[in-house]
N, C-alpha and C positions, 0 to 999 in steps of 0.2 A: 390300111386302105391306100391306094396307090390315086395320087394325084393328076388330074390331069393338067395338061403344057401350059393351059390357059390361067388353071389357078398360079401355078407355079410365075411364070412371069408376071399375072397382075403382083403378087406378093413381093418378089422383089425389086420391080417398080417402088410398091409402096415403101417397104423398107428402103430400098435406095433415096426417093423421099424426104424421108422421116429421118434418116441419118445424114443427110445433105443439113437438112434444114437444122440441125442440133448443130452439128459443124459451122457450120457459119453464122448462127446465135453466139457460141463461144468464141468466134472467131472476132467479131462485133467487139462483145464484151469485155476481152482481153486486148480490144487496139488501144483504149486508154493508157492501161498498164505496161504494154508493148512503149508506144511513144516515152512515155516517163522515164523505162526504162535506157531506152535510147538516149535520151534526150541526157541523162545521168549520166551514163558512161561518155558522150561527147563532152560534157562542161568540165570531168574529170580527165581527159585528156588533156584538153585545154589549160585548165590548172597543174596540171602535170609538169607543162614544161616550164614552169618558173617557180615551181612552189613542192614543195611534198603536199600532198594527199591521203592521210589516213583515214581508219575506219571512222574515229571518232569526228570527222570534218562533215558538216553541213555544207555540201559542194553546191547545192543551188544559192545557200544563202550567200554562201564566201562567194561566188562566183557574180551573183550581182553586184556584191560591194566591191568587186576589186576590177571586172573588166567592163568594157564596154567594145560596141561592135560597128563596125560598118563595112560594105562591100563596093570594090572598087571591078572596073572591066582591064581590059587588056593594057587601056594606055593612060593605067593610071588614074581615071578620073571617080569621080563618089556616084554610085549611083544607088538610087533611092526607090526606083519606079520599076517595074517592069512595062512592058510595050502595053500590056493591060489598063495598065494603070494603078497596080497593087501593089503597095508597100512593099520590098526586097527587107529581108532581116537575113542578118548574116547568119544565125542558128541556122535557119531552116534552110540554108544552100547544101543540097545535094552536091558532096567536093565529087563523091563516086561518080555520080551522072553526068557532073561538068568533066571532068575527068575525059570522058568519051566525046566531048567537041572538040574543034579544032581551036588550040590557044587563044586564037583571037576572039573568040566567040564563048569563052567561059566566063562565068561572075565567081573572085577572087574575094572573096572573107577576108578580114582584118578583124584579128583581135586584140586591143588596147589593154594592155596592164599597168594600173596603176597602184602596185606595190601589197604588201601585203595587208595590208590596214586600210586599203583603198583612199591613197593623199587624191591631189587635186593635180599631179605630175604624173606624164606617162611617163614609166621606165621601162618599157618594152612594149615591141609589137612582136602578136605571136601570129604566126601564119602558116595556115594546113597545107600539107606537103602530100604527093599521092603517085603510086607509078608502079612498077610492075616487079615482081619478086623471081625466085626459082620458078613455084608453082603456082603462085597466085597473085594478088594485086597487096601490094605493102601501102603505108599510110602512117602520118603520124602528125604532129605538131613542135615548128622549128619556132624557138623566142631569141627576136636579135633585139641587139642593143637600138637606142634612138634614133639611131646615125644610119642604121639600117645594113652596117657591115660587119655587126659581130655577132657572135651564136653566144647566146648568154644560159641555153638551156632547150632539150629536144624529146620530145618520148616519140617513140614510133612501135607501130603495132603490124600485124598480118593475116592474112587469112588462111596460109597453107605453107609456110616454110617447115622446114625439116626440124622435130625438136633436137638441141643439142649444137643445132651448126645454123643454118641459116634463121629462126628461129629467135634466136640470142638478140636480136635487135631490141626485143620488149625490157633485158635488163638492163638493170637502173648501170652499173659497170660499164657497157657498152655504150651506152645513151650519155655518160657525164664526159668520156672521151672527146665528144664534139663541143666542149664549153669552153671560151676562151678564141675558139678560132676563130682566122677572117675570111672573109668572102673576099677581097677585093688583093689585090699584088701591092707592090710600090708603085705601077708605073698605072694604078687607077682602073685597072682591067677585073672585070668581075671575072673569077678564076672556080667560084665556090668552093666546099671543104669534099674533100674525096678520102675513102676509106682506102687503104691498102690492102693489096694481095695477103694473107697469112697476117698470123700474128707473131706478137715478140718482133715485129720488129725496131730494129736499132735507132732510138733514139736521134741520130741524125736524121731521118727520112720522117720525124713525127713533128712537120716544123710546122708551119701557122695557117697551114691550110691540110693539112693529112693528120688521118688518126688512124690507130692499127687497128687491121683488119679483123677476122674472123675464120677461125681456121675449121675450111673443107664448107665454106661458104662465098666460093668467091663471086656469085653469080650474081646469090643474094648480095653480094655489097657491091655488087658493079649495079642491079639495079636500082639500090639503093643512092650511090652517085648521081645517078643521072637522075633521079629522081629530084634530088636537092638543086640541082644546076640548072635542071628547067623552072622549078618554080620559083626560083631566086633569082630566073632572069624575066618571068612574066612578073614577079612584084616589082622589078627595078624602075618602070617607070611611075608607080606610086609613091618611092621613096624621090626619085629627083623631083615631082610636083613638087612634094613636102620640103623641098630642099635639102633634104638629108645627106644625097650626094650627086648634089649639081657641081662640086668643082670635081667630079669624078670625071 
């Protein structure tokens, strides 16, 4: 029997509905486990870069015994409030979202490491890094040393680089290349650490501020460069507060 227009629209009305509302009941009930989820993979970042991370690690529990957090603004100072009036916690700072203000105007996370057994000494600040790839937006987390001029340890991740070539930034190979370097010259100038063109290259060019590059990746490591050298120069007046490097 052949329907008419009217039943046919009220029905999928209803059905549209009825499937809205199932959709966003599940969509509800999965924000808890969505958060958690998230919230995990950011703390294992973050442990990432001073520590290995295995399956067998309780990364929420390691993760409050060993760091702690605070978020500073452009010129260095702590801040605690928003204009609101509501607690700032450095978890919950959206780097992506800051990301898209203008530098002066982002809130910069600080995360505090105090070793693996969690002493009463920081032995690194570790601070999220964010900027733009071949095809999409890179990110990761750089740990310098106290002083606030040496890279002691980095992971970095991505959303759309090429696998095989730009890509390669997520392995652990890649990522232990930037340990040891410095940020800063002899003559006290913040220089940051830069990736080079190709790889293999000659150990003369791999000196205290370059590590070799990535071959048929070079975009990816140019924006990976600039990546590090901006947010090493929005953290620097948090480390001269600190004193770290006031005679800089």
């Amino acid at each position: 029997m052949q329907q008419s227009n009217s039943y046919i629209i009220i029905f999928s009305v209803i059905l549209t509905v009825v499937l809205g509302g199932l959709l966003a009941a599940t969509s509800v009930g999965l924000g808890p486990i969505q958060q958690k989820s998230v919230e995990l993979d950011t703390k294992k970042q973050i442990l990432g870069a001073v520590m290995d991370v295995d399956s067998d690690m309780d990364v929420l529990a390691t993760y409050e015994k060993v760091i702690q957090s605070e978020v500073v603004d452009y010129q260095g100072n702590i801040v605690t409030e928003n204009s609101e009036g509501n607690e700032i916690v450095a978890e919950d700072v959206n780097v992506e979202k800051e990301f898209e203000k203008a530098p002066e105007d982002r809130l910069y996370p600080v995360f505090k490491f105090f070793g693996k057994n969690g002493g009463e000494e920081i032995e690194s600040y570790i601070l999220p890094v964010y900027g733009n790839g071949l095809w999409d937006n890179i990110w990761g987390y750089v740990a310098l040393d106290t002083q606030g001029k040496t890279i002691k340890g980095a992971v970095f991740a991505h959303a759309g680089e090429t696998p095989g070539l730009g890509a390669r930034i997520t392995e652990s190979e890649v990522q232990k290349r930037f340990e040891g370097k410095e940020l800063y010259n002899d003559q006290g100038e913040l220089v940051s650490v830069k990736m080079l063109k190709g790889e293999n290259n000659p150990p003369s060019k791999l000196d205290a501020h370059h590590v070799d590059g990535m071959s048929g990746a070079t975009i990816t490591g140019n924006g990976l460069n600039a990546m590090l050298e901006n947010y090493f120069s929005h953290y620097k007046s948090y480390f001269n507060k600190k004193g770290a490097t006031a005679s800089l």
